[in-house]
NUKEKOL-784828 format. One line per 5 residues: number of its first residue (from 1); their letters; for each residue x, y, z of C-alpha. Coordinates in pm, 1 decimal. Layout:
<atoms>
NUM) a) X:Y:Z  ... .
</atoms>
This chain:
<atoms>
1) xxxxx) 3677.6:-286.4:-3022.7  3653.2:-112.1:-2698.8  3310.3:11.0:-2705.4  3190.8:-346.4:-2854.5  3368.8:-473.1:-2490.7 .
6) xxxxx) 3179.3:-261.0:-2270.3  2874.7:-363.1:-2465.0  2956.6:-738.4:-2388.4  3026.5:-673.2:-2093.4  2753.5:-481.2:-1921.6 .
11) xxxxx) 2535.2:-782.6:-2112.0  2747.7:-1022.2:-1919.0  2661.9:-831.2:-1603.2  2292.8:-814.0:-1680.5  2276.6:-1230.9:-1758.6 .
16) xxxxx) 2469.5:-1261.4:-1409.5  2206.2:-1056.9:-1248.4  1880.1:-1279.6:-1355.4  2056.3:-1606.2:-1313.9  2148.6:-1521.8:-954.7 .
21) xxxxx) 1957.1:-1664.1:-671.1  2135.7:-1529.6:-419.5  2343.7:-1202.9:-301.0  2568.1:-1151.7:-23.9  2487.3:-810.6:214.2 .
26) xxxxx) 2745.0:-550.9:174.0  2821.2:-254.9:362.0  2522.3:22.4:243.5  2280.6:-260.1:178.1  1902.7:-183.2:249.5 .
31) xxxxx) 1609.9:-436.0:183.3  1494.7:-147.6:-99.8  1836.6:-166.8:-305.9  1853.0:-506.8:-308.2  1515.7:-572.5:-416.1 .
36) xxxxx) 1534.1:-339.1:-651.0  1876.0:-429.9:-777.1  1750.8:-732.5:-889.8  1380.8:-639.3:-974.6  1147.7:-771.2:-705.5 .
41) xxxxx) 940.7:-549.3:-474.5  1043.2:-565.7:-107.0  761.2:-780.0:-13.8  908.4:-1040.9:-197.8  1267.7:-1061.8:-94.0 .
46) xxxxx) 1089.1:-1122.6:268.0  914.0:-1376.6:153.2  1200.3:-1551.4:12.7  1425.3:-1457.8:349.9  1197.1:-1572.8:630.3 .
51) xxxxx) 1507.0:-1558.6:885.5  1555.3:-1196.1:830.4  1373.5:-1053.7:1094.1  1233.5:-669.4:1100.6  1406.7:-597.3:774.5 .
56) xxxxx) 1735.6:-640.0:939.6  2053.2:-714.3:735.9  2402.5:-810.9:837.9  2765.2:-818.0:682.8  2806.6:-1118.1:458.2 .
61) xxxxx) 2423.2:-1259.2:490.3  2374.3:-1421.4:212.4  1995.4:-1363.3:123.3  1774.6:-1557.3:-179.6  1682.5:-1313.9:-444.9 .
66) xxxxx) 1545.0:-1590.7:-647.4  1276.4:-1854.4:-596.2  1374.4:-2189.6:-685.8  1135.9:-2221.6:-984.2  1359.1:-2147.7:-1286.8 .
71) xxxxx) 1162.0:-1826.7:-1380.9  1338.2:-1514.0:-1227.6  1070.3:-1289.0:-1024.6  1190.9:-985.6:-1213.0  1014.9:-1081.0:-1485.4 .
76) xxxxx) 651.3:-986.4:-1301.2  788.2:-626.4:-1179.0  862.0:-394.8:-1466.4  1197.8:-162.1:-1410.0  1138.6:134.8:-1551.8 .
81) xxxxx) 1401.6:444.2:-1670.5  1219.9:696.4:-1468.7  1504.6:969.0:-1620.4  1409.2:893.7:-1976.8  1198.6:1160.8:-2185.5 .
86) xxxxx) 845.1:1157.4:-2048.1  469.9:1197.6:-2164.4  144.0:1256.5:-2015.9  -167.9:1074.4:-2080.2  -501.3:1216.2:-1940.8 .
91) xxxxx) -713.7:1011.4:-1733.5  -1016.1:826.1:-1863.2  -1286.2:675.0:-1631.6  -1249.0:355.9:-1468.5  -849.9:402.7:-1499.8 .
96) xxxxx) -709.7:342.0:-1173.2  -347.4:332.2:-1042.0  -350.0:-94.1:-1060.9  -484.5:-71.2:-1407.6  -229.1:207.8:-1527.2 .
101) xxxxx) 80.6:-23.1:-1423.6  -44.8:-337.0:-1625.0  -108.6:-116.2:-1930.4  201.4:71.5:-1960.8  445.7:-212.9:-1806.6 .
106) xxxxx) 547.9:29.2:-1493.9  604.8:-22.1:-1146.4  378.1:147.2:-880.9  694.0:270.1:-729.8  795.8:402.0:-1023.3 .
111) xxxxx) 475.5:547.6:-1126.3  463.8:767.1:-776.3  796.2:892.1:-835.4  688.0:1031.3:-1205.7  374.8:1084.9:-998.4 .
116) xxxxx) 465.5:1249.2:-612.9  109.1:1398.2:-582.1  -93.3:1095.5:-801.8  -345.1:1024.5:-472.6  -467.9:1397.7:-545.8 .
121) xxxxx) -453.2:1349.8:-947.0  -672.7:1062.9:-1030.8  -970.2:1263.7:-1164.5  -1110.5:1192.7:-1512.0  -941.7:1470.0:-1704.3 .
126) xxxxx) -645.0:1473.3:-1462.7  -232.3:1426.3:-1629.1  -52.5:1169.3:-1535.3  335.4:1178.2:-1636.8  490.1:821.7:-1782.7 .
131) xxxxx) 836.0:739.6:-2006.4  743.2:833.8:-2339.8  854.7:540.8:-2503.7  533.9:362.9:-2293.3  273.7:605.6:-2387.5 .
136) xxxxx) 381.9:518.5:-2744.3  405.5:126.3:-2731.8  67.0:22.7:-2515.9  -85.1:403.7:-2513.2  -309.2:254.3:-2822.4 .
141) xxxxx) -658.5:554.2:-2817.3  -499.2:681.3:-2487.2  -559.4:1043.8:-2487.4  -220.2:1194.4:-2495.3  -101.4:1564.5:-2325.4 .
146) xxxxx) 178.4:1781.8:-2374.1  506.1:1599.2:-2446.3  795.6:1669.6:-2213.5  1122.9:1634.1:-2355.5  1374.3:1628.0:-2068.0 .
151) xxxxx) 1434.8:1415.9:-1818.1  1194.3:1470.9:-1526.2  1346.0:1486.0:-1162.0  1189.5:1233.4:-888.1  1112.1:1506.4:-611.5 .
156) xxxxx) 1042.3:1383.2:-267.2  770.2:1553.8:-29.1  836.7:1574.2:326.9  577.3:1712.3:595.4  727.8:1910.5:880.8 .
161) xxxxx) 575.4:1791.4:1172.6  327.6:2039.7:1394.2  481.7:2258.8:1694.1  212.9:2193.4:1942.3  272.7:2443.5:2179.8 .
166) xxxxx) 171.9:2335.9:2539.1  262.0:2596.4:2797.1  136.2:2952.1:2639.1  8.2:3277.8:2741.5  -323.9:3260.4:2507.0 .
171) xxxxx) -252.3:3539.9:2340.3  -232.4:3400.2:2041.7  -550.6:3481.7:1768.6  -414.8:3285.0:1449.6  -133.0:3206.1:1515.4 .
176) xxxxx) -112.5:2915.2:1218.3  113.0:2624.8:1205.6  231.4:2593.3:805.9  -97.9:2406.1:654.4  91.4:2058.4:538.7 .
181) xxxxx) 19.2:1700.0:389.0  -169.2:1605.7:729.9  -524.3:1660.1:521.0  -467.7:1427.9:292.8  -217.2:1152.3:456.8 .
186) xxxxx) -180.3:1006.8:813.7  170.7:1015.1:873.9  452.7:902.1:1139.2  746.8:1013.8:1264.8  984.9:758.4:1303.7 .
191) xxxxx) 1129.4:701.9:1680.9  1472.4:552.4:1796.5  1447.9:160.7:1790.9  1157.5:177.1:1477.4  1239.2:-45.9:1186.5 .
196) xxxxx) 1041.6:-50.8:820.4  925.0:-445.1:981.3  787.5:-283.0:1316.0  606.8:18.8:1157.1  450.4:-140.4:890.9 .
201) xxxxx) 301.5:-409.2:1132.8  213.6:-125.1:1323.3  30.8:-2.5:1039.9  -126.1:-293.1:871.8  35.5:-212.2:558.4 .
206) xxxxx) 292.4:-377.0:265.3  656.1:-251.1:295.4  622.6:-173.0:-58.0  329.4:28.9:-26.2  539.3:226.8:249.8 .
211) xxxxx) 810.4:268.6:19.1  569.8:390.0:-271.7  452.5:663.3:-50.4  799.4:764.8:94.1  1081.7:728.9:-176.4 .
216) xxxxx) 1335.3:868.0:59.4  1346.9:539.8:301.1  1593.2:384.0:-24.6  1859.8:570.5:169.9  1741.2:395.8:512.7 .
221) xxxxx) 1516.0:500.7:825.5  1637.2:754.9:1034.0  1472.1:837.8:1356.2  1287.5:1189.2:1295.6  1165.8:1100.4:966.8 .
226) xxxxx) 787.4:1193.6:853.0  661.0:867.5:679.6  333.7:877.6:455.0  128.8:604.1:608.9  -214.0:576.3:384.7 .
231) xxxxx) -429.7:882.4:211.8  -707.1:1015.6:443.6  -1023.4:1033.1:347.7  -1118.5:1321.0:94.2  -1181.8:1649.3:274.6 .
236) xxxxx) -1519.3:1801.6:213.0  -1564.6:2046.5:-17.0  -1905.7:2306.4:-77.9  -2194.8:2187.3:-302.9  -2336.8:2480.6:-463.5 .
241) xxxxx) -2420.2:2891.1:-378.9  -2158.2:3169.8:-291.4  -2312.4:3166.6:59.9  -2179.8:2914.2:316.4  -2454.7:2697.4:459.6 .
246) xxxxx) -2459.6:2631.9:816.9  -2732.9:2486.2:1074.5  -2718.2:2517.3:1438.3  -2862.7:2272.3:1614.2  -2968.5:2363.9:1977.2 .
251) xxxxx) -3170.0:2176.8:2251.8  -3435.2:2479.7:2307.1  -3765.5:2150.3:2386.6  -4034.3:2372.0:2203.6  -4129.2:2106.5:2009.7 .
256) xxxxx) -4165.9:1869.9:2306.8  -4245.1:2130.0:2565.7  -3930.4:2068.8:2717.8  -3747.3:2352.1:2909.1  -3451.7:2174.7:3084.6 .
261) xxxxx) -3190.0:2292.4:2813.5  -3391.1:2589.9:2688.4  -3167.4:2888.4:2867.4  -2873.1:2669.8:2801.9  -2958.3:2666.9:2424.4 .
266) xxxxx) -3069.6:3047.3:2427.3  -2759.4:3191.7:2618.7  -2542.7:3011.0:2378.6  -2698.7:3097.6:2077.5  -2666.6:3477.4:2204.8 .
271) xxxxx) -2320.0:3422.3:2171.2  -2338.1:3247.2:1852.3  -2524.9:3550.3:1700.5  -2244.0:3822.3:1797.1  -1991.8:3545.4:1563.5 .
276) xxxxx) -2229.6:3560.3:1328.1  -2292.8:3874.5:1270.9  -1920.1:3961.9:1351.0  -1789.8:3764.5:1047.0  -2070.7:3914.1:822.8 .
281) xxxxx) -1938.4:4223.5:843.9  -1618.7:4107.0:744.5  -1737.1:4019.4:422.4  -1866.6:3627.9:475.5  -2147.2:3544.2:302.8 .
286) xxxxx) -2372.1:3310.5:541.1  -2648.8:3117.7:540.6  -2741.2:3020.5:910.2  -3078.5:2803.1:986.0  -3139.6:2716.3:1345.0 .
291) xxxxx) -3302.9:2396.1:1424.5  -3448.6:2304.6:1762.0  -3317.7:1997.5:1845.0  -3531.1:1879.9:2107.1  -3444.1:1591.3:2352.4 .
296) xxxxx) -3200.9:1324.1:2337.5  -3543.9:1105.4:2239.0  -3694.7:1324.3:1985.7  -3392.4:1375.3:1839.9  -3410.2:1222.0:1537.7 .
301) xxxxx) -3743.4:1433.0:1423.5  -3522.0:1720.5:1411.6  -3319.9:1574.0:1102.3  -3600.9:1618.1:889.8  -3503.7:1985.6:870.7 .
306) xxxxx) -3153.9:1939.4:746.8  -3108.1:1909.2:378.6  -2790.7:1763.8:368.4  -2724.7:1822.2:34.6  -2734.3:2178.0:81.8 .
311) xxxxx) -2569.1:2204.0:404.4  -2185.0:2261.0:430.6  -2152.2:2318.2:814.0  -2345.5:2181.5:1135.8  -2276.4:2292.3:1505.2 .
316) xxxxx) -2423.2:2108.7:1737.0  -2583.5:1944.3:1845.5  -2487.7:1883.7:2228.4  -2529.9:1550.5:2395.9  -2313.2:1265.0:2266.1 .
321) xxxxx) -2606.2:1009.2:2178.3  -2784.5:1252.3:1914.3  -2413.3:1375.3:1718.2  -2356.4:939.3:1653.6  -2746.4:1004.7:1544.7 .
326) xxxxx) -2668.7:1311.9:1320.9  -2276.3:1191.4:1204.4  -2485.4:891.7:1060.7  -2750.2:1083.0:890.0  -2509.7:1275.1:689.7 .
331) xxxxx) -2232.5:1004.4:677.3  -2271.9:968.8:296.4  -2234.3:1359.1:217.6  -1968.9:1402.2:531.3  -2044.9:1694.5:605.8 .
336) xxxxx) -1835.2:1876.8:871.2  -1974.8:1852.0:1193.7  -1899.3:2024.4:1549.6  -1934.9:1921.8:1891.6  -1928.6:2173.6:2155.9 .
341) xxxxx) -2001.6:1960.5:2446.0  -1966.2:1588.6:2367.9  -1607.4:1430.5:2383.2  -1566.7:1043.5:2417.7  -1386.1:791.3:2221.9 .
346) xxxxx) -1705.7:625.5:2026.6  -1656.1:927.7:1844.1  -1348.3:938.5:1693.9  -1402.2:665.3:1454.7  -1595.7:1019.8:1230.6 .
351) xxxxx) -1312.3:1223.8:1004.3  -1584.7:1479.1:888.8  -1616.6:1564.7:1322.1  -1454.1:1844.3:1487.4  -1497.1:1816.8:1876.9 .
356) xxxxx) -1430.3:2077.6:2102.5  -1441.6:1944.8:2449.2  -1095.9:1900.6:2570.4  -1069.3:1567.3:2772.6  -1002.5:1589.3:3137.2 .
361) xxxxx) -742.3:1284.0:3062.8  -569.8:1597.0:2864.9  -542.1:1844.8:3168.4  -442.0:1548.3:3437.2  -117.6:1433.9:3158.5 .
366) xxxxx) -45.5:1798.8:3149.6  -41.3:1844.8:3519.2  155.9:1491.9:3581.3  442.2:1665.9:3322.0  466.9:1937.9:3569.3 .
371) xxxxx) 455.6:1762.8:3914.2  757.5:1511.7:3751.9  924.8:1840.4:3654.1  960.6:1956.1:3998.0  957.7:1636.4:4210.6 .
376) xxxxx) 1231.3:1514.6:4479.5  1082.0:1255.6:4753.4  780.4:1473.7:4837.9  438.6:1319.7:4983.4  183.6:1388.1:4720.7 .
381) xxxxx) -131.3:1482.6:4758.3  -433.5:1483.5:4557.9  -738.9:1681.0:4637.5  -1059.1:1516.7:4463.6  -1477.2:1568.0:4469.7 .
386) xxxxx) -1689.2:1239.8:4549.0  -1643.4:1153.4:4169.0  -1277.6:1079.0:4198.8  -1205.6:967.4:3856.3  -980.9:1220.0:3720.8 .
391) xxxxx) -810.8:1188.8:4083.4  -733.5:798.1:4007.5  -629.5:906.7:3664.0  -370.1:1138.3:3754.7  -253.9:888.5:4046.6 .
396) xxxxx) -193.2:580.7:3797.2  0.5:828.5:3593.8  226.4:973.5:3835.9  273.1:610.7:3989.2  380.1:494.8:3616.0 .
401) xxxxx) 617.4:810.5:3540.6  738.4:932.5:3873.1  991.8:681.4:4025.3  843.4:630.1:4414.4  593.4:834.3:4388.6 .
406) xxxxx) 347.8:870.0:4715.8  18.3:954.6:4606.8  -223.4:1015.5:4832.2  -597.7:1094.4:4732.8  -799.4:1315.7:5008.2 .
411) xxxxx) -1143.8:1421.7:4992.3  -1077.6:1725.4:5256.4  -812.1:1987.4:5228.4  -777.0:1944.8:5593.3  -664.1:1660.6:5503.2 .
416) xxxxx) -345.4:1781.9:5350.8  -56.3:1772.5:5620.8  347.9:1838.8:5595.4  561.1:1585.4:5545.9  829.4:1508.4:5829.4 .
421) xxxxx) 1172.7:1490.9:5745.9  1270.6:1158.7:5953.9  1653.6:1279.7:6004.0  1567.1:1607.3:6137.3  1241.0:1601.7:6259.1 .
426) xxxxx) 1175.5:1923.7:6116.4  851.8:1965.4:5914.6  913.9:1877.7:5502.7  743.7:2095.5:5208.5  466.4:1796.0:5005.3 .
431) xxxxx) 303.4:1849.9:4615.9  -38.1:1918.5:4623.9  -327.4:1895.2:4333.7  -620.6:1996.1:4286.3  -863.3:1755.0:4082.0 .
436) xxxxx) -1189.5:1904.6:4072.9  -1340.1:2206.2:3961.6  -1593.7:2261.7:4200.6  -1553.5:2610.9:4394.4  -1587.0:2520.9:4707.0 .
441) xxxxx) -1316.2:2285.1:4710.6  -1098.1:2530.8:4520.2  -1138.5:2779.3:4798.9  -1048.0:2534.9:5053.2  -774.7:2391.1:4858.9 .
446) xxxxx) -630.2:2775.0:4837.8  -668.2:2883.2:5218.4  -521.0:2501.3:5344.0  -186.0:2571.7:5094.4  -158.9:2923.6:5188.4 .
451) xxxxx) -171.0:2870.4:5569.3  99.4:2546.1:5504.9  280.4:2793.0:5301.7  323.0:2996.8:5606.7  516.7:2684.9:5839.1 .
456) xxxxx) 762.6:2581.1:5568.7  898.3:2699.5:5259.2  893.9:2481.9:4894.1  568.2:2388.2:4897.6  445.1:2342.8:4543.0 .
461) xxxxx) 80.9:2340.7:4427.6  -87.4:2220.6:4100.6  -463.5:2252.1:3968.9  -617.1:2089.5:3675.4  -902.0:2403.4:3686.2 .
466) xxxxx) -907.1:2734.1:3734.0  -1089.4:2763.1:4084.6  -1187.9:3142.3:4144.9  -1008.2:3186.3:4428.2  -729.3:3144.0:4235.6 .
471) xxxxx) -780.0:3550.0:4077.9  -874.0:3689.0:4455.4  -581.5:3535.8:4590.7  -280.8:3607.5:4337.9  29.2:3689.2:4545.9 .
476) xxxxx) -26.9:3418.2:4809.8  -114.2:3173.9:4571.9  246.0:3317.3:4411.2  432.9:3159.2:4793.3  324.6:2808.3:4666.9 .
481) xxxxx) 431.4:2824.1:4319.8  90.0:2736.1:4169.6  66.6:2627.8:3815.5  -322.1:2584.5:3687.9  -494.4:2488.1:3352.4 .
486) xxxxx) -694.0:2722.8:3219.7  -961.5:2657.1:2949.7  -1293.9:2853.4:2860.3  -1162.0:3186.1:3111.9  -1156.1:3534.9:2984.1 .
491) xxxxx) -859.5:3732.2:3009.3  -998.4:4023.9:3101.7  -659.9:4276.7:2994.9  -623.0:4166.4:2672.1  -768.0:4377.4:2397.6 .
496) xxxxx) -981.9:4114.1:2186.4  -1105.0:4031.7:2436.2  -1256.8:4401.3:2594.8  -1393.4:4474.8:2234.5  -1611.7:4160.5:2234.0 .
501) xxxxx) -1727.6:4162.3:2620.8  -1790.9:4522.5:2452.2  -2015.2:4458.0:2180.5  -2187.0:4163.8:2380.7  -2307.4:4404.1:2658.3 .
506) xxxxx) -2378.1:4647.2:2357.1  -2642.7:4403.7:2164.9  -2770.4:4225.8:2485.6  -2733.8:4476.2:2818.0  -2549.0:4226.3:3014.3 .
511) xxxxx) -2188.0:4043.4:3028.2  -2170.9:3687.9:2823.5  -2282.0:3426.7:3076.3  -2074.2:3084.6:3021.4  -2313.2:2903.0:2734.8 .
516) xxxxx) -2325.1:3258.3:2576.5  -1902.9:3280.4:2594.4  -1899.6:2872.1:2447.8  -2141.6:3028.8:2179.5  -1967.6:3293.3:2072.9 .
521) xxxxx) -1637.8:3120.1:2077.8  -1721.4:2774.1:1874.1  -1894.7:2990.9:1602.2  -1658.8:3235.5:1545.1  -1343.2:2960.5:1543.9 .
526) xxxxx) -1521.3:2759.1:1297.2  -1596.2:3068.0:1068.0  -1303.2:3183.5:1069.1  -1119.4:2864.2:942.3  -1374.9:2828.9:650.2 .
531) xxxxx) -1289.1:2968.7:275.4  -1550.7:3005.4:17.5  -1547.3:2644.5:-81.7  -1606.9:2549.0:243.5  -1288.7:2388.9:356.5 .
536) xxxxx) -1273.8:2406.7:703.4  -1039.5:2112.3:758.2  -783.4:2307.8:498.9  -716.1:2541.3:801.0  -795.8:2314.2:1107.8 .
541) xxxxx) -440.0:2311.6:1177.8  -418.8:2661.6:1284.9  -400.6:2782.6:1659.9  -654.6:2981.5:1777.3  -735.6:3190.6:2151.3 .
546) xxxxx) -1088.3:3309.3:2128.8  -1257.6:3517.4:2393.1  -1207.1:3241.0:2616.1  -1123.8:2884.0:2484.8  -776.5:2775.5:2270.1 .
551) xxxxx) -887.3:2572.0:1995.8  -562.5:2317.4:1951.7  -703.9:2024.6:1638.7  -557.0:1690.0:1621.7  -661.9:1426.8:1484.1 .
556) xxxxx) -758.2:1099.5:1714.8  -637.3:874.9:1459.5  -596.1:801.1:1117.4  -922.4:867.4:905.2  -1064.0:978.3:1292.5 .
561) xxxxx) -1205.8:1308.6:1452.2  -1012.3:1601.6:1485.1  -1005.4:1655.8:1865.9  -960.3:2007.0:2035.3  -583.3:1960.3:2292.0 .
566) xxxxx) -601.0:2323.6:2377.1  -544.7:2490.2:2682.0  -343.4:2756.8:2871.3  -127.0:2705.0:3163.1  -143.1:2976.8:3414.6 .
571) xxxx) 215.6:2996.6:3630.3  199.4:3243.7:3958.1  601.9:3284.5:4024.5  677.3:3440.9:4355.5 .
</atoms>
């Protein structure tokens, strides 16, 4: 009698459930449980609720979980016992997700949680897990693997975001952040003030789609969170061959009896050769073809000796014009490519490009950090060459972050004065920055803050370069509290560093001039992030020092370039 009342009962319960049209928010309510509670996606209870803005519920709303139709919407989304006994089919072509859910009566959401890797699974030949008791009923010729026969656990992946580390020595030679989901999804971590509304307008995608990807957000947002946005595009992976196939492509003009970029080309390829050769002998097998590149004009007559379905890695080439030219040549294979000069935002539209350059925008942001670090009320003062545009740059960003900041840009390190304190009359320490990386200025810039350094103490002095004088002139630099960027500069004491300046003077009887240094490190960063299937982008995550650049990868955007953020900041405490 009892058990036949708890039977009634719970049927009661369930007839109450579909017959509702409404529900009233209690505390612990989410958009997810409700929909789900009464078997409608999320999407859906919005559309019913137009009033409830950004996904936001309160005490005792009383929201429509019903259209007025008759015909209950839980009917169109199957609820599925993801803890009952399980099966796997295997996958047959044409089978996608979509078609997988109408033939087995499942819910996408549901599916992904039998499923928490399906993106990477949907090969022909590839398992997929569903309730048994499906496989069975609408299976029909399916192709069925092994049975399980316990309940299967929903598992939840999580990301840990990367540790970019900003302020470093450079010491570092692989120092590798944990390789995580970042290859295959674009992902966001959730700030104070997000909600599910505001990030998937953000986005451009369904809340239920978000919630497909990222089971956890049933339990709410929480600020910190890493959210699975959309799948990236596939990374590449080799053709064919044990040997890795790469083709340099360098401006050396013989074709077109051009010599303006041939010692350019030839010093950097020096470099490139010591890489080379260096990773070789470490047991690499390589396949390296060198093709002239030409002009910026003849350009495209060089991609005649690329086979790109051969071809698993392309440096170069250099100017910005002919890697849109070569990214579109191979856009079908996407092939990685590298860029060791060009940087510019009309490229980082390409996922299969790596770019080197770090952005001068990069080193001014970096510099601005440091200036609001330190500031009280000083005159500021920026130093800048004819071209002044990193100058304004850094100006509109210290007037944005630093409250009443006065920025002044100079073209003259004369021009750089004390400030007077107006209650004492007694001279007043001012920030000054560098903006340029031309020498001459550099040297004036350092003899101008060393003799102010000598009238009045606190002076503090900032450089988004490292000007030469900055190595002569150490411990009075040290008196101004100088912090500098430095990118593409040997470190002459470390010990990488001496054995290849070493085996460079060994193979060509001179020191690595700065094309030769670029050469050597490009090559030897992008070998040494390759595996024998060719998957650079499996290890572009990892930060690298090389003899004299820090390679830093992020990517510009979803599906976009990766884009190189690295640098070393240089401190000289007194």
């Amino acid at each position: 009698m009892i058990k036949r009342f708890f039977v009634l009962s719970g049927l009661c319960m369930f007839l109450a459930l579909t017959a509702q049209k409404t529900h009233t928010v209690v505390k612990g309510d989410t958009p997810y449980n409700i929909s789900k509670k009464y078997g409608i996606s999320v999407d859906e209870l919005l559309k019913l609720n137009p009033k409830v803005k950004d996904g936001k519920l309160a005490l005792g709303d009383v929201v429509n979980v019903k259209s007025g139709g008759g015909a209950t919407t839980a009917a169109k989304t199957p609820v599925t016992n993801t803890s009952a006994k399980t099966g796997k089919i295997v996958l047959q072509p044409k089978q996608t997700v979509y078609g997988i859910t109408k033939q087995y009566k499942i819910s996408e959401t549901d599916l992904r949680k039998l499923n928490p890797d399906l993106d990477s699974h949907l090969k022909i030949g590839d398992e997929i897990t569903l309730p048994l008791d499906s496989i069975k009923k609408y299976g029909g010729n399916q192709a069925i693997a092994t049975t399980v026969t316990k309940p299967v656990e929903t598992v939840t992946e999580t990301t840990s975001a990367n540790n970019k580390t900003k302020i470093d020595s450079g010491n570092e030679r692989s120092s590798s952040n944990s390789h995580s989901n970042q290859d295959e999804y674009a992902t966001y971590v959730v700030e104070q003030g997000d909600t599910v509304f505001s990030i998937v307008n953000k986005f451009g995608i369904s809340i239920d789609e978000l919630v497909a990807l990222n089971p956890d957000l049933s339990r709410g947002l929480k600020g910190g969170m890493i959210l699975k946005i959309r799948k990236l595009d596939a990374a590449y992976i080799k053709k064919n061959g044990d040997a890795l196939s790469v083709v340099l492509m360098l401006p050396f003009g013989y074709s077109t009896n051009e010599t303006q970029y041939r010692a350019m080309a030839t010093d950097f390829l020096t470099g490139a050769k010591l890489a080379i050769e260096r990773n070789a002998a470490g047991g690499q097998k390589l396949d390296i073809k060198i093709v002239d590149s030409g002009n910026e004009a003849s350009f495209k007559s060089s991609l005649s000796q690329i086979n790109p379905n051969n071809t698993d890695l392309i440096i170069g080439p250099f100017f910005k014009s002919n890697v849109i030219d070569l990214l579109d040549f191979t856009k079908t294979q996407k092939i990685p490519v590298v860029a060791p000069f060009a940087n510019s935002p009309e490229l980082y539209n390409y996922s299969n490009l790596i770019i080197v350059e770090t952005n001068d925008h990069s080193y001014a942001d970096k510099i601005a950090e440091e200036v609001k670090s330190v500031y009280s009320d000083q005159k500021i003062y920026i130093l800048a060459d004819t071209k002044k545009e990193n100058a304004n740059y850094l100006k509109s960003n210290l007037e944005k972050n630093v409250k009443n900041a006065q920025v002044i840009i100079v073209n003259s390190a004369s021009d750089i004065q004390l400030d007077q304190n107006m209650m004492t009359g007694q001279s007043a320490p001012v920030i000054a920055i560098l903006a340029s990386d031309n020498d001459a200025l550099g040297e004036a810039f350092s003899n101008k803050l060393i003799a102010l350094s000598k009238e009045v103490q606190g002076i503090k002095a900032f450089s988004m370069y490292a000007a030469t004088s900055f190595d002569k002139k150490v411990n009075e630099l040290r008196q101004v509290n100088l912090v500098y960027i430095m990118d593409r500069t040997i470190d002459a004491d470390g010990n990488f560093e001496k054995e290849i300046l070493a085996a460079y003077k060994a193979k060509y009887c001179k020191t690595p001039g700065k094309y030769a240094v670029i050469g050597f490190d490009v090559v030897n960063d992008m070998l040494t992030r390759e595996n024998k299937k060719g998957e650079i982008f499996k290890q572009i995550n990892k930060v690298q020092t090389q003899l004299a650049t820090k390679f830093e990868f992020v990517k510009s955007k979803a599906n976009g370039a990766y884009v190189n953020t690295g640098f070393r900041v240089i401190r000289l405490i007194p």
